[in-house]
ROTOR-362222 format. One record per residue (C-alpha): residue in one letter; x negated, y, z. Coordinates in steps of 0.02 Angstrom, whole numbers, plus 50000, padded with zeros to 5 digits. Last residue first. Layout:
BEGIN
AXYZ ...
REM end
This chain:
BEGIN
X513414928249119 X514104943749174 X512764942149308 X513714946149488 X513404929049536 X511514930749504 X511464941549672 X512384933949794 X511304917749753 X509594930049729 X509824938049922 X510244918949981 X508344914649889 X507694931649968 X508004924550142 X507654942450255 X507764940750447 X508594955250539 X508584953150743 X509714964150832 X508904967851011 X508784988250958 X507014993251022 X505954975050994 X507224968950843 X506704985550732 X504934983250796 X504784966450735 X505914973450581 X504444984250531 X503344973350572 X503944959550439 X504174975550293 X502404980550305 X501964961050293 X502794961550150 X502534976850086 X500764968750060 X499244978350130 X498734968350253 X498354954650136 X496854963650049 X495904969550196 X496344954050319 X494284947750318 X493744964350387 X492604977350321 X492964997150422 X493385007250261 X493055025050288 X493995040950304 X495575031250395 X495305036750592 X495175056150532 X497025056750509 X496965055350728 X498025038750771 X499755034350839 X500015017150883 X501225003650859 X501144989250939 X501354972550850 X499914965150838 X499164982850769 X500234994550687 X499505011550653 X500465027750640 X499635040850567 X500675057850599 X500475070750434 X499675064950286 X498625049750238 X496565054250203 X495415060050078 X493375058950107 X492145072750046 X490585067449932 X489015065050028 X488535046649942 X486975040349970 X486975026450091 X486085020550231 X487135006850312 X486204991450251 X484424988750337 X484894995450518 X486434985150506 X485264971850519 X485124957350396 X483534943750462 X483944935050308 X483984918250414 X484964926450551 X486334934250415 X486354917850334 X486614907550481 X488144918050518 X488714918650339 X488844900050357 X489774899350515 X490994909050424 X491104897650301 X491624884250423 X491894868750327 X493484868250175 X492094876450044 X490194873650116 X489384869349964 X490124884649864 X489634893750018 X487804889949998 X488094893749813 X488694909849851 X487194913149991 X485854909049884 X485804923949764 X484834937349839 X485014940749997 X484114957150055 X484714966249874 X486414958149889 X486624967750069 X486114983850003 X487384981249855 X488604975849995 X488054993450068 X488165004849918 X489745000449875 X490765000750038 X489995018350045 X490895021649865 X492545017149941 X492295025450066 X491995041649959 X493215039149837 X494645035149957 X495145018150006 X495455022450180 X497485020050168 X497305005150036 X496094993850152 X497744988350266 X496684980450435 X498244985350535 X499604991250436 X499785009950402 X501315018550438 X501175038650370 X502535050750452 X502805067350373 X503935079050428 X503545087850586 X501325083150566 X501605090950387 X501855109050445 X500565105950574 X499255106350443 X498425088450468 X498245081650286 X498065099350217 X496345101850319 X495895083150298 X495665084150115 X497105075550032 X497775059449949 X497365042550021 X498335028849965 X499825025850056 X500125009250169 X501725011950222 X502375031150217 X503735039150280 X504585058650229 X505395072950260 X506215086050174 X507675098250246 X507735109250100 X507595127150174 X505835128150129 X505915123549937 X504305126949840 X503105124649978 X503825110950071 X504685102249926 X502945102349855 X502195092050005 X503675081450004 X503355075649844 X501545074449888 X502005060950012 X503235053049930 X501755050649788 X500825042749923 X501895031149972 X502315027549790 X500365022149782 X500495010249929 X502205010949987 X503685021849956 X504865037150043 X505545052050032 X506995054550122 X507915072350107 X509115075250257 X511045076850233 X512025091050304 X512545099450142 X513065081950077 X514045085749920 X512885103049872 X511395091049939 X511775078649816 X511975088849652 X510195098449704 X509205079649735 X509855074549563 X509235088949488 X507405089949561 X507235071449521 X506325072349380 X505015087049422 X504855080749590 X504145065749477 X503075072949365 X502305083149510 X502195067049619 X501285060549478 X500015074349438 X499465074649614 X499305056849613 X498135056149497 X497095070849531 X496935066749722 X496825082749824 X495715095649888 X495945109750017 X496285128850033 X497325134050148 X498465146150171 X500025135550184 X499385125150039 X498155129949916 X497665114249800 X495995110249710 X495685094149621 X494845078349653 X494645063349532 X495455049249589 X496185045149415 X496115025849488 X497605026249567 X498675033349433 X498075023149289 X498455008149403 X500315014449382 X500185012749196 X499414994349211 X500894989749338 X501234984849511 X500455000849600 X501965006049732 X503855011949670 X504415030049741 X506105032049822 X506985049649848 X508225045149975 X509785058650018 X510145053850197 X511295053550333 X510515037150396 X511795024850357 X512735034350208 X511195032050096 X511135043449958 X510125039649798 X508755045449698 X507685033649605 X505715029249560 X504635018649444 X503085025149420 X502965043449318 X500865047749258 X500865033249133 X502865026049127 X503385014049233 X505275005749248 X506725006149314 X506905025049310 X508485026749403 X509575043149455 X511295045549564 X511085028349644 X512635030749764 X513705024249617 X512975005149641 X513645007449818 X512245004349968 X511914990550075 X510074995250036 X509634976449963 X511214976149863 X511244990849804 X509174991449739 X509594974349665 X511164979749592 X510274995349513 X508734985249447 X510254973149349 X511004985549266 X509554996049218 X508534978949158 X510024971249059 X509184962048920 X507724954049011 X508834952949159 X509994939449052 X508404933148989 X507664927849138 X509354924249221 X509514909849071 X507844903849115 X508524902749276 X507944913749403 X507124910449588 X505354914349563 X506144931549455 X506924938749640 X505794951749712 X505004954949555 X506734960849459 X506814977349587 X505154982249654 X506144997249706 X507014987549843 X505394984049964 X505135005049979 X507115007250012 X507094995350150 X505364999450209 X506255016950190 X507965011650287 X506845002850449 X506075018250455 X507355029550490 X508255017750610 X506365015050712 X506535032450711 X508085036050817 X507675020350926 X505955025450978 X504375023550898 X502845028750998 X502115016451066 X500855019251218 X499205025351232 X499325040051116 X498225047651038 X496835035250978 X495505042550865 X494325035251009 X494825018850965 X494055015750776 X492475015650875 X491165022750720 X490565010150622 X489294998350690 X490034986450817 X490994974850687 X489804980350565 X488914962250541 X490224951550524 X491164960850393 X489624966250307 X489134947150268 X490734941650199 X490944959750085 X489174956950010 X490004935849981 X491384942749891 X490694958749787 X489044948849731 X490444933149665 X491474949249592 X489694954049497 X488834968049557 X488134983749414 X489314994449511 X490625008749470 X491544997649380 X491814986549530 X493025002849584 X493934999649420 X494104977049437 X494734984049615 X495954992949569 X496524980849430 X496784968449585 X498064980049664 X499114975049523 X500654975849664 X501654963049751 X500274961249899 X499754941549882 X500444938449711 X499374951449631 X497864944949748 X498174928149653 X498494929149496 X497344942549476 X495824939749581 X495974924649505 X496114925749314 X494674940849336 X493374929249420 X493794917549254 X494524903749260 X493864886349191 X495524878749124 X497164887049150 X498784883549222 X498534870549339 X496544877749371 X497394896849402 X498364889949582 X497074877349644 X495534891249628 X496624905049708 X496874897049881 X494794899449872 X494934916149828 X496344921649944 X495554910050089 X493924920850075 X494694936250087 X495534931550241 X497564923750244 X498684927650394 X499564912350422 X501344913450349 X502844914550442 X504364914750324 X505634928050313 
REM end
């Protein structure tokens, strides 16, 4: 896998003007936070944020430089991330690290065709473009080390409420996997942004979740239901895996959560990378979930604390922030692009006289979802297990976006994987692709 330097905010906008001006002339805001933070986490995580702008009169420029300024300046504000520490050393051992070195497998795989297209002929294009099934269940094969025939169900593609998703059985781990794909369509976005809340009773208690997601994981336990039944009369001893990032994390987590309740003797469990948030902190840390559900979040990762009511804090205080500034500080960093911007903000804040004081009042008293079961967080590479509460609001910093690609989920994943076992795994998609085109019936 290549080593790339961790890219801020500021360096995905600005990396963004070279890539959209070759291929079109005078983009729009939208044309780059598209191309490029699309291409930075594999997922239309940009249409998220074009929905939570919606709920703002401030312009993505306003958005940008508000988020600048309130990243330096909160640093020592919000509420020491540390004390939701619980454990003070790691706390993945060899056992686990197998487990979840399969679902960042599993989680990666689902975004089939996308993994690959940079390296396809035009010829490839159209070959996949005509054999989508048959060419998503070699990828997902091939990338599992797993038999075509093991995939038992595949849903290639996104429907609205029903993201892409399979069940198969992976011999490695003992395992039955029920794989959920993460936000990379319109359809999935719908998902993510019907964050609406909605009453749930679970183990006799009453709590809220996500609408969206809810409805999703309920579409899909509905689906593979079947599948899941013909495997575990063949493999009687085999565990239930559910697993997925981002939004399919989150859906695996909900799966599991109605397994739970509707099927107690199915052994169900499940890991998470960077899942939205989807319950009320009651049902997120009911011990029930704490045995089977394990949620890996990736350091700065913005997706896991994005809920409603952070998200809406976030809000209030960049539009705070634009209030005190006014308008001078994006052409001030216009005229500083390739100095040190940060510097810039710096000056700014001193000039402005911007106090935390002045920005962190907001309105908002709504409740705040959070990831199920044991938070794990990985920071430079040590892994961490934190208190649910640790990800009900959005701390600003510059890594936000990029943190949460299941790429960088999938790097310290086998960091850790190399750290407990000494092997050392090191993706090459373009050798992946070779193996793989030469099974086209072309």
């Amino acid at each position: 896998m290549e080593e790339n330097k961790e890219p801020s905010i500021l360096s995905v906008i600005l990396d963004a003007f070279s890539t959209t001006l070759t291929t079109i002339s005078n983009p729009s805001w939208k044309d780059i936070f598209d191309i490029q933070i699309n291409k930075k986490t594999l997922s239309s995580l940009s249409d998220v944020i074009h929905y939570f702008k919606s709920f703002s009169e401030l312009s993505f420029i306003d958005l940008m430089t508000g988020y600048l300024i309130l990243s330096q300046i909160s640093e020592s504000n919000y509420d020491s991330f540390q004390k939701y520490q619980l454990t003070s050393k790691s706390c993945v051992d060899i056992h686990s690290i197998q487990t979840i070195y399969k679902a960042i497998s599993h989680s990666v795989s689902v975004f089939q065709w996308t993994l690959y297209e940079s390296y396809a002929s035009n010829e490839e294009k159209r070959y996949y473009q005509n054999n989508k099934e048959e060419v998503s269940r070699l990828i997902i094969s091939q990338y599992n080390h797993i038999h075509p025939d093991d995939i038992i169900l595949l849903q290639h593609n996104s429907k609205p409420f029903c993201p892409a998703h399979y069940v198969c059985v992976d011999h490695s781990i003992d395992a039955i996997i029920v794989c959920c794909r993460g936000t990379q369509t319109i359809t999935d976005c719908l998902v993510d942004c019907s964050f609406y809340y909605e009453s749930i009773y679970c183990e006799g208690e009453y709590g809220l979740i996500h609408k969206g997601i809810y409805q999703t994981a309920s579409t899909i336990y509905i689906s593979v239901l079947p599948a899941v039944r013909k495997l575990l009369t063949k493999y009687p001893k085999y565990k239930v895996l559910c697993t997925g990032h981002s939004l399919g994390g989150a859906v695996a987590e909900i799966v599991t959560l109605l397994y739970r309740s509707r099927n107690k003797m199915v052994p169900v469990c499940c890991v998470a990378f960077g899942a939205v948030p989807a319950v009320s902190s009651n049902i997120a840390e009911l011990p029930i979930f704490k045995e089977c559900i394990l949620n890996i979040i990736n350091q700065n990762d913005i997706v896991p604390r994005a809920s409603h009511r952070a998200m809406q804090e976030l809000l209030e205080r960049i539009d705070n922030i634009i209030n005190i500034v006014g308008y001078d500080l994006y052409y001030e960093l216009e005229d500083s692009l390739g100095k040190n911007v940060d510097l810039t903000v710096a000056r700014v804040i001193k000039e402005k006289e911007i106090t935390w004081d002045k920005i962190k009042n907001t309105n908002y008293v709504g409740q705040a979802l959070l990831p199920m079961g044991n938070c794990i967080e990985i920071s430079e590479g040590r892994w961490f297990e934190f208190d649910n509460e640790a990800f009900g609001q959005i701390e600003p910093k510059q890594t936000a976006v990029s943190d949460h690609s299941s790429y960088k989920y999938e790097k310290s994943v086998l960091q850790k994987y190399e750290e407990i076992t000494g092997i050392k795994l090191v993706p090459n998609r373009k050798e992946e692709y070779k193996i793989l085109s030469s099974k086209f019936d072309l």
